[in-house]
C-alpha positions in Angstrom: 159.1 12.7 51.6 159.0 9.2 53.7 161.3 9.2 56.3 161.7 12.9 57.1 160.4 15.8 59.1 160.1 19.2 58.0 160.0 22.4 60.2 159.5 25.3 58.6 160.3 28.8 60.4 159.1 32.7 59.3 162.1 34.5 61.1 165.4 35.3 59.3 168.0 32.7 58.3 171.2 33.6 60.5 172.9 30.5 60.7 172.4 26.8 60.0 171.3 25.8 63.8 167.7 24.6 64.8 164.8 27.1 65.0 163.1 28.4 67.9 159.9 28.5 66.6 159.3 26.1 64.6 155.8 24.3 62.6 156.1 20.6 62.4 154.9 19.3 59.1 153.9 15.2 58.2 154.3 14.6 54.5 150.5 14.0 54.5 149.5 17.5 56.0 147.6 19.9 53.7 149.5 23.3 53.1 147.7 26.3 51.3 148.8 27.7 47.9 150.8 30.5 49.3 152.8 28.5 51.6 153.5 26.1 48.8 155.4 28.8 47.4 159.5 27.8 46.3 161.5 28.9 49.3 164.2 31.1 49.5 166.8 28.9 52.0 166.6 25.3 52.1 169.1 23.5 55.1 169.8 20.0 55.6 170.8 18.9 58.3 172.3 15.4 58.3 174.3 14.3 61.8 177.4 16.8 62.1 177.1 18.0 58.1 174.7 20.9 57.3 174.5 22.2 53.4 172.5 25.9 52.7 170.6 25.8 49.5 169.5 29.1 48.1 166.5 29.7 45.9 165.3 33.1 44.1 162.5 34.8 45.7 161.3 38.0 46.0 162.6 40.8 48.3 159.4 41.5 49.8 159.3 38.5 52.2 161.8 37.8 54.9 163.9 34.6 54.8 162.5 31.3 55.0 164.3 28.5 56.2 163.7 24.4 55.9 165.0 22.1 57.9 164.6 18.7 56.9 166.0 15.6 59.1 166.0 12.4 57.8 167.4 9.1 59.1 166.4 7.1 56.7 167.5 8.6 54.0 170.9 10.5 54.2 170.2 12.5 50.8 166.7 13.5 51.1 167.6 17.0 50.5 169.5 16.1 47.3 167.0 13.9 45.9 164.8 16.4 46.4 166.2 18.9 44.6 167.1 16.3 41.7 163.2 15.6 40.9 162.1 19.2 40.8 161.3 20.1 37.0 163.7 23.1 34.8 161.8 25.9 34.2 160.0 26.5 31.0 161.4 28.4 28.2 159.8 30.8 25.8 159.2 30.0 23.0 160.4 33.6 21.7 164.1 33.0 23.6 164.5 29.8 21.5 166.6 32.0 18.9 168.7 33.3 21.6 169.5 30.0 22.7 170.5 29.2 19.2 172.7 32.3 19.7 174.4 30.5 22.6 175.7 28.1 20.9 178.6 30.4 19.4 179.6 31.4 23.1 181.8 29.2 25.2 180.7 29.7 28.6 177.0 29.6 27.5 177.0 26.9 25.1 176.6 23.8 26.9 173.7 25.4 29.1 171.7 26.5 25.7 172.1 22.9 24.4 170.5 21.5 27.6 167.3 23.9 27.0 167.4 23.4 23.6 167.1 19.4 24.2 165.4 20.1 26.7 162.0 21.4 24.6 162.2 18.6 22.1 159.9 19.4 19.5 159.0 23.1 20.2 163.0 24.3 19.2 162.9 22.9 15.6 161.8 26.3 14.2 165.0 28.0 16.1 167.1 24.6 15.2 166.2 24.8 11.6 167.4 28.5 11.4 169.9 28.1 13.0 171.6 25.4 10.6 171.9 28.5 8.1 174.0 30.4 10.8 176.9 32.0 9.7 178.9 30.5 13.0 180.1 26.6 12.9 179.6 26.4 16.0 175.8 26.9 15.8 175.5 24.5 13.0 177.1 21.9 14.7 174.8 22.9 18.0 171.7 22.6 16.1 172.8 18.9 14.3 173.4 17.5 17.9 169.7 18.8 19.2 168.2 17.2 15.7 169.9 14.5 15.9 167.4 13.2 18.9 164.7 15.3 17.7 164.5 15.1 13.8 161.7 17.1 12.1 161.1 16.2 8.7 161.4 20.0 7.3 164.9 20.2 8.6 166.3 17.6 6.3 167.4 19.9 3.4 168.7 22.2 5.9 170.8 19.6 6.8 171.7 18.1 3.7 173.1 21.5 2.5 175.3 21.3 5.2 177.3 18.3 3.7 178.6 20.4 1.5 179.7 22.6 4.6 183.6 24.0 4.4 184.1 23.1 8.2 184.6 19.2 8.1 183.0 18.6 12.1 179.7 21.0 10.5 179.5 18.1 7.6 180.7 15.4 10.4 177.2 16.1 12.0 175.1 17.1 9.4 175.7 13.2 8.7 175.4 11.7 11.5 171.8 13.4 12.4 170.6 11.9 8.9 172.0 8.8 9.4 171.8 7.4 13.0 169.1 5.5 13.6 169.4 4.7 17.5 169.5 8.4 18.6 166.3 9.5 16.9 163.7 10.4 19.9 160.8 11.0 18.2 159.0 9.1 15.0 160.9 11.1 12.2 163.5 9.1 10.7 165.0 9.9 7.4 164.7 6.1 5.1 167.9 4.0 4.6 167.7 4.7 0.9 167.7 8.1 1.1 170.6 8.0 3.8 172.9 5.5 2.2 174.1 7.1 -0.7 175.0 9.9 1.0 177.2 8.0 3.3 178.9 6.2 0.7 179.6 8.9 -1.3 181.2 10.8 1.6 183.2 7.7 2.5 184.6 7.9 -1.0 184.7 11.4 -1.6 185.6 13.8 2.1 188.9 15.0 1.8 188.9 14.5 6.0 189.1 11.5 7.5 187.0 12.5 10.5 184.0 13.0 8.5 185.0 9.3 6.4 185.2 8.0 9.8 181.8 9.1 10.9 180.1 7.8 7.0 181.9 4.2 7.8 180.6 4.1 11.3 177.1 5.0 9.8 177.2 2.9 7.3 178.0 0.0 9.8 174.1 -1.3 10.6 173.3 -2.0 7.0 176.4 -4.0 6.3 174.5 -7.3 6.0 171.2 -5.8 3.8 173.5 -4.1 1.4 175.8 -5.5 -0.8 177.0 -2.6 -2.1 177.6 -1.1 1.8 179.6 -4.1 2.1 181.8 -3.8 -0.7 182.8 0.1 0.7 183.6 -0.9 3.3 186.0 -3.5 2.8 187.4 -0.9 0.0 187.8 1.8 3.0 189.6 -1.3 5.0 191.9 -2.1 2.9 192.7 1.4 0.6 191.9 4.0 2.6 194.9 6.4 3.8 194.4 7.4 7.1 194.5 4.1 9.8 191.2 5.4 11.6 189.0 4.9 8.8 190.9 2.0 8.2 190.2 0.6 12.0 186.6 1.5 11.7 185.7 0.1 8.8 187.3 -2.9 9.2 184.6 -3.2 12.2 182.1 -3.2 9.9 183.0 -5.2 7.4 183.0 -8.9 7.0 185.0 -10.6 9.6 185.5 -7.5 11.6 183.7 -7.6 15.4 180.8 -5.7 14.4 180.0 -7.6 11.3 179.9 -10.9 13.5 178.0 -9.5 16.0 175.4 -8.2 13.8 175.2 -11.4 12.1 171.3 -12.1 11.9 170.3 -15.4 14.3 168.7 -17.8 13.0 164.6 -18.0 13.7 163.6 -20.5 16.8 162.0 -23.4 15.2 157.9 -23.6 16.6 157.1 -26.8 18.7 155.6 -28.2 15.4 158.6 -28.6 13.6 160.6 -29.9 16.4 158.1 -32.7 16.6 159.1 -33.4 13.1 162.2 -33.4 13.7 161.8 -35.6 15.9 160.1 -37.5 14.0 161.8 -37.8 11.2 165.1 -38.5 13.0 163.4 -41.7 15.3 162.5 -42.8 11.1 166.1 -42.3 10.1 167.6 -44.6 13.6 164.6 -47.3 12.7 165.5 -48.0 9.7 169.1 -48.0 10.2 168.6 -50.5 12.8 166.9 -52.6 10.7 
């Protein structure tokens, strides 16, 4: 840590003030295994503010205490903190996780883990999109949606015919969305394309219609027949949302311009002929 000294004291932690006896350590000093050890109380003192910190440890030890003064860097203490690494999960607990998803005040903890592993939770992710809870399902989608493995497709294409509408909302989009995909699985537009369409013409909620015209957006100028949906979903479709969103899309809308493909940069060769050929044009009108 540049820009900071850190004094590090054996004696028990009774208030936030300097210590008496005290070890000065230089970011480039050597310190042993066992004193590398996490440390229960962490303090940083910055001017007239002082934050406590307090970290697991075992009951053996007495109370550890760090002080760590900076000038030059006001949040040293925080940054610190910020670069330290989660703790690894087992791979048994993955199902447990899965679990989570179903309980409100665990749920957005187990989804962090569970993106957290990447790769190593698609076992537990692909069971768990045959949960009996929505909530899991729809859990599980959002994880595989950045980290698609190629066996959970037809666990997820089941779950288009799901009877909760955000479940099939999902399912959808972690087929379909291209720019989220993390890893190098990723379903073909062929395979994806009907699908969309046909829940564009077919979901009886306009959420999930929503979510097929968004997805079917970033092939609107390969795909004639992409197009033609959704300009039909523009003009005929009942709820104004899908209507607004597919109107994006399709020809004239914002997103259809800005997708428009650019024309290729012409090489230095055929600007010389250009050239060329437009100095042969102005001689012989000239003449």
């Amino acid at each position: 840590m540049s820009g900071a000294t850190v004094r590090r004291c054996c004696s028990a932690v009774k208030s936030d003030g300097p210590c008496s006896s005290a070890m000065t350590i230089s970011p480039s000093t050597s310190v042993s295994t066992e004193s590398a050890r996490p440390e229960p109380t962490i303090s940083g003192n910055h001017g007239d503010r002082s934050r406590v910190l307090r970290l697991s440890s075992s009951t053996r030890e007495p109370a550890r205490c760090w002080h760590v003064v900076s000038s030059s860097q006001p949040y040293s203490t925080r940054r610190m903190f910020e670069t330290i690494p989660a703790p690894a999960v087992p791979t048994e607990s993955y199902d447990r996780l899965v679990d989570d998803l179903a309980v409100p005040h665990r749920a957005k903890m187990a989804l962090r883990k569970l993106r957290s592993a990447g790769m190593e939770a698609t076992p537990a992710l692909r069971r768990g999109l045959r949960h009996a809870r929505s909530e899991v399902r729809v859990g599980c989608c959002v994880v595989l949606d950045h980290f698609m493995d190629e066996g959970a497709v037809p666990e997820l294409m089941a779950n288009l015919d799901h009877e909760d509408a955000e479940v099939r909302s999902w399912a959808l989009h972690a087929l379909a969305c291209d720019r989220c995909k993390e890893g190098v699985c990723r379903p073909g537009e062929q395979d994806v394309i009907p699908i969309a369409l046909r829940m564009l013409h077919e979901d009886p909620d306009h959420m999930v219609r929503k979510q097929a015209a968004g997805m079917l957006t970033p092939a609107v100028h390969r795909r004639d027949d992409v197009r033609a949906a959704l300009e039909q979903a523009r003009d005929h479709d009942p709820d104004p949302l899908v209507r607004k969103v597919a109107g994006w899309g399709a020809p004239g809308g914002p997103i259809f311009e800005r997708l428009t493909p650019r024309p290729a940069r012409k090489t230095r060769e055929q600007v010389r002929m250009d050239r060329a050929a437009w100095r042969a044009r102005e001689g012989a009108g000239a003449e």
